[in-house]
C-alpha positions as protocol buffer text, in pm:
chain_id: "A"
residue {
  index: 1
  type: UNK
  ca { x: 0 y: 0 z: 0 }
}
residue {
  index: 2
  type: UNK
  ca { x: 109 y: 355 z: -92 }
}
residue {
  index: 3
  type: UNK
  ca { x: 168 y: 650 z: 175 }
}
residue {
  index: 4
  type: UNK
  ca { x: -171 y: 859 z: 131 }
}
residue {
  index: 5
  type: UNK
  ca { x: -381 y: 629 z: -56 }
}
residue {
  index: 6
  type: UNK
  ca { x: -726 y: 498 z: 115 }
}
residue {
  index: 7
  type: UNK
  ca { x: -845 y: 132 z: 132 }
}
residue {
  index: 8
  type: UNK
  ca { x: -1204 y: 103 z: 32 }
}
residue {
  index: 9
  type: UNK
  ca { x: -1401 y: -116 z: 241 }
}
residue {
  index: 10
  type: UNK
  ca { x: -1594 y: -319 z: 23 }
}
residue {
  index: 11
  type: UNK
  ca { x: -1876 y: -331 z: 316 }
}
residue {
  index: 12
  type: UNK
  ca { x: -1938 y: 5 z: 435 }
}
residue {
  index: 13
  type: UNK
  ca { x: -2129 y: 166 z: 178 }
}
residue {
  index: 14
  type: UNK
  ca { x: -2373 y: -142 z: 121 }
}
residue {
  index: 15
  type: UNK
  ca { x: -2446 y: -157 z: 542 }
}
residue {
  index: 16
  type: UNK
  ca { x: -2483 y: 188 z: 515 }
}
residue {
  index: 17
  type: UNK
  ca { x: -2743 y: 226 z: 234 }
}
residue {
  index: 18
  type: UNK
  ca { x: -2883 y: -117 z: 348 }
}
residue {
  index: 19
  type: UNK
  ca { x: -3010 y: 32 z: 742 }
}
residue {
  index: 20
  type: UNK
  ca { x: -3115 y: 370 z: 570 }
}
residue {
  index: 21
  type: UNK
  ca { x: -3317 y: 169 z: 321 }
}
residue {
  index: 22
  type: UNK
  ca { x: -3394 y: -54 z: 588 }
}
residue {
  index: 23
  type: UNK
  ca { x: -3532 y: 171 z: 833 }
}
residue {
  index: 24
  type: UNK
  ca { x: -3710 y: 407 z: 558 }
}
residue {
  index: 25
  type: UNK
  ca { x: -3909 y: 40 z: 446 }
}
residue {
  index: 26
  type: UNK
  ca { x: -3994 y: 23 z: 815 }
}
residue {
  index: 27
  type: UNK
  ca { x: -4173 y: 352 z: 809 }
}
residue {
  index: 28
  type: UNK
  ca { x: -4343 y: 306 z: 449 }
}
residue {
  index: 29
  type: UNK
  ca { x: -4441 y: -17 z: 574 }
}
residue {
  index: 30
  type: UNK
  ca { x: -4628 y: 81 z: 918 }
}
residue {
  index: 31
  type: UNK
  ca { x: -4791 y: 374 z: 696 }
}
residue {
  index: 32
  type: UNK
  ca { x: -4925 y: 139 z: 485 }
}
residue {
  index: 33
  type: UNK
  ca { x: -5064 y: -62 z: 737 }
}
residue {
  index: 34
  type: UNK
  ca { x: -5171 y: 206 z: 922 }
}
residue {
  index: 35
  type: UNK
  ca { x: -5344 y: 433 z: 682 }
}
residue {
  index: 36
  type: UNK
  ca { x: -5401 y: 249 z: 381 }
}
residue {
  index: 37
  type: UNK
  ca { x: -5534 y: -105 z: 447 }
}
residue {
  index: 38
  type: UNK
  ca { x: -5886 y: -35 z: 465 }
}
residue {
  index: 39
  type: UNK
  ca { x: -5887 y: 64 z: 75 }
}
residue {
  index: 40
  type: UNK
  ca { x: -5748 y: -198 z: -159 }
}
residue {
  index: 41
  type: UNK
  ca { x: -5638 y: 14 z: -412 }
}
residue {
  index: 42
  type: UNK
  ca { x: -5466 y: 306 z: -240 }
}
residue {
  index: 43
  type: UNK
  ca { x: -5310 y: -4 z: -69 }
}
residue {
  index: 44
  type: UNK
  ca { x: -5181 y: -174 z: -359 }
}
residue {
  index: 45
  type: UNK
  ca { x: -5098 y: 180 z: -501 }
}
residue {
  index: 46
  type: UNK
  ca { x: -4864 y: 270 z: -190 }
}
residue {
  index: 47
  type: UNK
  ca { x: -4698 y: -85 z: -218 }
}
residue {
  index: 48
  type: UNK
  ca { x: -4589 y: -24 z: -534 }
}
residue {
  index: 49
  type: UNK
  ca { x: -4448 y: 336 z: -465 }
}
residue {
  index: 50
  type: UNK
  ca { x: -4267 y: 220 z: -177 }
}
residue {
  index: 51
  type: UNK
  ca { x: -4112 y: -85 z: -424 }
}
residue {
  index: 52
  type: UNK
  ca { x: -3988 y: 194 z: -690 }
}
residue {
  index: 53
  type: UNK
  ca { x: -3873 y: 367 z: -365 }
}
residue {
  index: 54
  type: UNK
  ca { x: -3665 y: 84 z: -234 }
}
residue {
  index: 55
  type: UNK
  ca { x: -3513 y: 14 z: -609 }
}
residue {
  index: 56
  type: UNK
  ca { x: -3403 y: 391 z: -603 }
}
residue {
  index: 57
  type: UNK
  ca { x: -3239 y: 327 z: -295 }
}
residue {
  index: 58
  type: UNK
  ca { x: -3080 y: 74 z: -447 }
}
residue {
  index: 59
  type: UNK
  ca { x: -2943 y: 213 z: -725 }
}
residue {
  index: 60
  type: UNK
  ca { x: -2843 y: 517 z: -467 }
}
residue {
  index: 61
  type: UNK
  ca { x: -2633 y: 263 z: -337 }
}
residue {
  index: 62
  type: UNK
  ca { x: -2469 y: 174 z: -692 }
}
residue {
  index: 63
  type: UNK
  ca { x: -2397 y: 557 z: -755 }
}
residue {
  index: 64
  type: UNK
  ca { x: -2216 y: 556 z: -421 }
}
residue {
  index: 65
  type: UNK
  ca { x: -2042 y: 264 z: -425 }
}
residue {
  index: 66
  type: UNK
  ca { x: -1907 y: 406 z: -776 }
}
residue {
  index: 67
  type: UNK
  ca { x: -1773 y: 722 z: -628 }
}
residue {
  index: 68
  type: UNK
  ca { x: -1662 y: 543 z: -362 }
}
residue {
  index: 69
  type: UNK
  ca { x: -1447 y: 382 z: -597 }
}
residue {
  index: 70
  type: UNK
  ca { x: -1287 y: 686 z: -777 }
}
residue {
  index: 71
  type: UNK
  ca { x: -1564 y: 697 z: -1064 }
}
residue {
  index: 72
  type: UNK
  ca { x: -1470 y: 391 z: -1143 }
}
residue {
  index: 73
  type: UNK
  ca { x: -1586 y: -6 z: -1051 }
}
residue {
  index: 74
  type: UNK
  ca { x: -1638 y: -300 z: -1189 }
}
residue {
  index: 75
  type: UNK
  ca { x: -1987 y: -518 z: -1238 }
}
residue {
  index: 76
  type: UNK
  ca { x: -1885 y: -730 z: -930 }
}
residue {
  index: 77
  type: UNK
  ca { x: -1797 y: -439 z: -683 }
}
residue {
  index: 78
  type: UNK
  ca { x: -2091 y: -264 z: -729 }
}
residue {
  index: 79
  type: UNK
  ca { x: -2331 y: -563 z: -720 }
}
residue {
  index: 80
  type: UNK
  ca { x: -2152 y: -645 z: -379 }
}
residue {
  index: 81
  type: UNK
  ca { x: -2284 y: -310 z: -186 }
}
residue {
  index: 82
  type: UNK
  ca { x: -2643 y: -316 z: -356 }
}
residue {
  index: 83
  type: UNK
  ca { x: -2644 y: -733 z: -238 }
}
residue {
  index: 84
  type: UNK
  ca { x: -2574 y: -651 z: 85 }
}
residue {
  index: 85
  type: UNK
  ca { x: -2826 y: -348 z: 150 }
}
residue {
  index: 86
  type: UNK
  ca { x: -3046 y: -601 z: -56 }
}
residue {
  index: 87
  type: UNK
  ca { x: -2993 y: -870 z: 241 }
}
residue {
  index: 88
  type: UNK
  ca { x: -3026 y: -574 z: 525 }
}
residue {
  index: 89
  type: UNK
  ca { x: -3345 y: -415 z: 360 }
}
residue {
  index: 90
  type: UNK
  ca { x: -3582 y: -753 z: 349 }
}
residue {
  index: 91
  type: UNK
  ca { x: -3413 y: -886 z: 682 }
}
residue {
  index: 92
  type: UNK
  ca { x: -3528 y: -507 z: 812 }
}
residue {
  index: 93
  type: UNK
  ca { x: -3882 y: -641 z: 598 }
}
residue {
  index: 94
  type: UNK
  ca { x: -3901 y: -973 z: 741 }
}
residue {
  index: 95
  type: UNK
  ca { x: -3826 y: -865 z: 1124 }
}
residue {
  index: 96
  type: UNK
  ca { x: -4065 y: -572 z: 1091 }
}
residue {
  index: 97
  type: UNK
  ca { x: -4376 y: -749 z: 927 }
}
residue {
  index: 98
  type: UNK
  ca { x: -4315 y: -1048 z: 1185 }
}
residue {
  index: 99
  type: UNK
  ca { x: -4340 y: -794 z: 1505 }
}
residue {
  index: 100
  type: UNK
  ca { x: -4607 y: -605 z: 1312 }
}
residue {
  index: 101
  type: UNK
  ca { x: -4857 y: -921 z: 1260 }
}
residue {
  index: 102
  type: UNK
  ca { x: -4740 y: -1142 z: 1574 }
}
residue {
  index: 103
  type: UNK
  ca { x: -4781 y: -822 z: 1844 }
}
residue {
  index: 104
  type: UNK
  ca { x: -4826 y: -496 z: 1691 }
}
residue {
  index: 105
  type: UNK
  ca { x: -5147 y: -590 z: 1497 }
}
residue {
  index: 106
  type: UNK
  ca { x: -5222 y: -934 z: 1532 }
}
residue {
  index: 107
  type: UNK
  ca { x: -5550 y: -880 z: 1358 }
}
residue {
  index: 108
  type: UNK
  ca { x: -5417 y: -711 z: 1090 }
}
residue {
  index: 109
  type: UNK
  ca { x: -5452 y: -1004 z: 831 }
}
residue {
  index: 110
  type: UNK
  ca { x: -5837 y: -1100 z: 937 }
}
residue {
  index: 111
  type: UNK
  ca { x: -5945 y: -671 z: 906 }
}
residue {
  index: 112
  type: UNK
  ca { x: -5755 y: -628 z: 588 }
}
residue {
  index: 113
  type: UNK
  ca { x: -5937 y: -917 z: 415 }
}
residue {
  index: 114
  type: UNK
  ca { x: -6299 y: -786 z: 585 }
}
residue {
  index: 115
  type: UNK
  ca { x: -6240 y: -425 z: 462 }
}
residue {
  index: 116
  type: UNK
  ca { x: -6119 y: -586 z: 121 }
}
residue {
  index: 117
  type: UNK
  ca { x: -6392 y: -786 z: 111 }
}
residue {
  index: 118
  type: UNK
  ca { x: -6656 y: -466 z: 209 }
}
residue {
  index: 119
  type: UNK
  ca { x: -6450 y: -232 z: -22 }
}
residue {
  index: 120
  type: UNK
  ca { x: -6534 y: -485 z: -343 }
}
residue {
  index: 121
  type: UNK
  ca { x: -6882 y: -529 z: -221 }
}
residue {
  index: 122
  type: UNK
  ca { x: -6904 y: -140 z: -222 }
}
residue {
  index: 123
  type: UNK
  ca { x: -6802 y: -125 z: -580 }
}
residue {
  index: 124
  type: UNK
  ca { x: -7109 y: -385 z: -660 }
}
residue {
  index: 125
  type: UNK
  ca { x: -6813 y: -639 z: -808 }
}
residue {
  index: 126
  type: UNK
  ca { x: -7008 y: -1007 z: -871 }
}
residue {
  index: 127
  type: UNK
  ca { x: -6966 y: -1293 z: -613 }
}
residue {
  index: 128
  type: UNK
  ca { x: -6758 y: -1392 z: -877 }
}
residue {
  index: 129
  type: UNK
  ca { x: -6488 y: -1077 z: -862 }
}
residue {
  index: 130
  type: UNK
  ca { x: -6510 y: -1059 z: -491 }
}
residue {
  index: 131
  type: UNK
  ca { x: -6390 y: -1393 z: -466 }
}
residue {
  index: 132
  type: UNK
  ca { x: -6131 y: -1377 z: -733 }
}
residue {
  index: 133
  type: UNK
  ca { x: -5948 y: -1025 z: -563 }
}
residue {
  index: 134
  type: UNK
  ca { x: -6035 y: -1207 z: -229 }
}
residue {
  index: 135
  type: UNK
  ca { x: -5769 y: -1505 z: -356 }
}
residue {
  index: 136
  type: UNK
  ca { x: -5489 y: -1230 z: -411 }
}
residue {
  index: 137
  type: UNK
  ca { x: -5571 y: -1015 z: -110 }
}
residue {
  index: 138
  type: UNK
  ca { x: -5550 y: -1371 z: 53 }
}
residue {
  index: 139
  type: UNK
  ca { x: -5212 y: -1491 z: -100 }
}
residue {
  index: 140
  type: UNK
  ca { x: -5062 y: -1178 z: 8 }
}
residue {
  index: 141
  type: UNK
  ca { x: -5204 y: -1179 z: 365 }
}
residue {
  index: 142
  type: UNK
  ca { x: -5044 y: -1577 z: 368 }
}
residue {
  index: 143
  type: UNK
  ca { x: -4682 y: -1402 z: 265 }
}
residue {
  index: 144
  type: UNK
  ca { x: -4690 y: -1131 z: 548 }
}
residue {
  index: 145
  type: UNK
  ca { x: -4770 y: -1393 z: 822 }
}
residue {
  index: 146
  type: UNK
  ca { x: -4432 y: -1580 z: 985 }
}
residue {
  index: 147
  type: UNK
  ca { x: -4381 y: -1859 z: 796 }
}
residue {
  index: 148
  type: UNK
  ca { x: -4493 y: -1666 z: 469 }
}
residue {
  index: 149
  type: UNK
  ca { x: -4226 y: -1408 z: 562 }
}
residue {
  index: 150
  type: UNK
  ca { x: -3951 y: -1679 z: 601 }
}
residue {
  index: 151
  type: UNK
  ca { x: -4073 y: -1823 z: 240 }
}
residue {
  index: 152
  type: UNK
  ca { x: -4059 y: -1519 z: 46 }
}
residue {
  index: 153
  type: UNK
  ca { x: -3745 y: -1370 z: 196 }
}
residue {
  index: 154
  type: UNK
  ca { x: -3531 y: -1588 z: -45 }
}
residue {
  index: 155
  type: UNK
  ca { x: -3738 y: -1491 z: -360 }
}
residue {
  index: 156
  type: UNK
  ca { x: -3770 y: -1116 z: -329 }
}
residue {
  index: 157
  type: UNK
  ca { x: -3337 y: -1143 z: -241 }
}
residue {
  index: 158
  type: UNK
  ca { x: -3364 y: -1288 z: -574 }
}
residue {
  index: 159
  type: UNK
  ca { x: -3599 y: -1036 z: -753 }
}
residue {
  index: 160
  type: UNK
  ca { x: -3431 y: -730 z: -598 }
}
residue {
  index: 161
  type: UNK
  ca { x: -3057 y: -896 z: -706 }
}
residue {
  index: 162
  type: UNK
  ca { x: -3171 y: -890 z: -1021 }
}
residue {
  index: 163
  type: UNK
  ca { x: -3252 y: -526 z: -1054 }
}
residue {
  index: 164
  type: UNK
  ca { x: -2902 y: -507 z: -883 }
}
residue {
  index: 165
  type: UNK
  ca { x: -2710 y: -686 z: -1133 }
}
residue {
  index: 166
  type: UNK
  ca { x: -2927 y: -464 z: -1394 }
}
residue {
  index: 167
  type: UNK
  ca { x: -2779 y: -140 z: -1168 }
}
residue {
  index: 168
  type: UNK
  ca { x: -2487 y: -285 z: -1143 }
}
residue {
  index: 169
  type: UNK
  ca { x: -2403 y: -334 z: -1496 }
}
residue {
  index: 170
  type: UNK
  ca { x: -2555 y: -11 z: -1598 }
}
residue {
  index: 171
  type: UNK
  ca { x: -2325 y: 160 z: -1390 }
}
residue {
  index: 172
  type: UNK
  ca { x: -1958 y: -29 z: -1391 }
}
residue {
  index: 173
  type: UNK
  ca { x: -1693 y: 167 z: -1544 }
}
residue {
  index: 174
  type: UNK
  ca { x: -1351 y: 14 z: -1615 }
}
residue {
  index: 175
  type: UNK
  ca { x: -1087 y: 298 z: -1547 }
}
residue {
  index: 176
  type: UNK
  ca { x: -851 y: 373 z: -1825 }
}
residue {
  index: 177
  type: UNK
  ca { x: -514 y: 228 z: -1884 }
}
């Protein structure tokens, strides 16, 4: 190692941008429990912001790793930050939604399917439409609760790497010989 050059931890920025992702999920998550369960569709609308939100973060976490790096990194550096704020965020995820349904809100599940199921009714949907968004709103009530939580955790790492590798590649720079 040279006098007055800096060792780049390969760690740091990925724990870093993993706990503020982390934590910001937490919030998004209890104010979408909180304020938007009872309609379906503001619901569904919030998850979906707070998704794009997360994949931001994400590729936040590519652009810093990159500077980190002098402007300059390869596919596999980058990737390695944005995998392990991936693996923080959804164990942040996984932890929160288990408290959330097991002691915060243990009814949670049974009053978002009842106001899902009013909400529909509201709308004058068919028995037949009712019961078919009743089968998603029920599939995604089974992969909030515990053992739902411990299933999924695996296949979002896998979703969200992939929009990683996608950052990743995007942004890699070789530097110049």
């Amino acid at each position: 190692m040279l006098l007055g050059m800096q060792t780049v931890s390969k760690y740091k920025n990925g724990v870093r941008f993993g706990l503020i992702t982390g934590l910001a999920y937490i919030v998004l998550l209890y104010i979408r429990y909180a304020y938007f369960a009872s309609n379906p569709r503001s619901f569904n609308f919030f998850a979906l912001a707070t998704y794009i939100f997360i994949l931001l973060m994400y590729l936040i976490t590519a652009f810093g790793r990159r500077k980190e790096l002098g402007g300059f990194g390869t596919m596999k550096e980058i990737f390695q930050s944005i995998f392990i704020a991936i693996l923080i965020t959804e164990f942040f995820y996984v932890v929160f939604n288990f408290i959330y349904i097991k002691y915060a809100d243990p009814s949670f599940v049974e009053n978002l399917l009842s106001t899902t199921r009013s909400f529909y009714i509201k709308l004058n949907y068919t028995t037949e439409q009712i019961d078919m968004e009743m089968k998603a709103v029920k599939s995604l009530s089974d992969a909030i609760k515990p053992e739902g939580l411990l299933k999924g955790f695996g296949t979002i790492v896998i979703i969200d790497s992939i929009f990683g590798f996608l950052f990743a590649g995007i942004l890699s720079r070789k530097k110049p010989v």
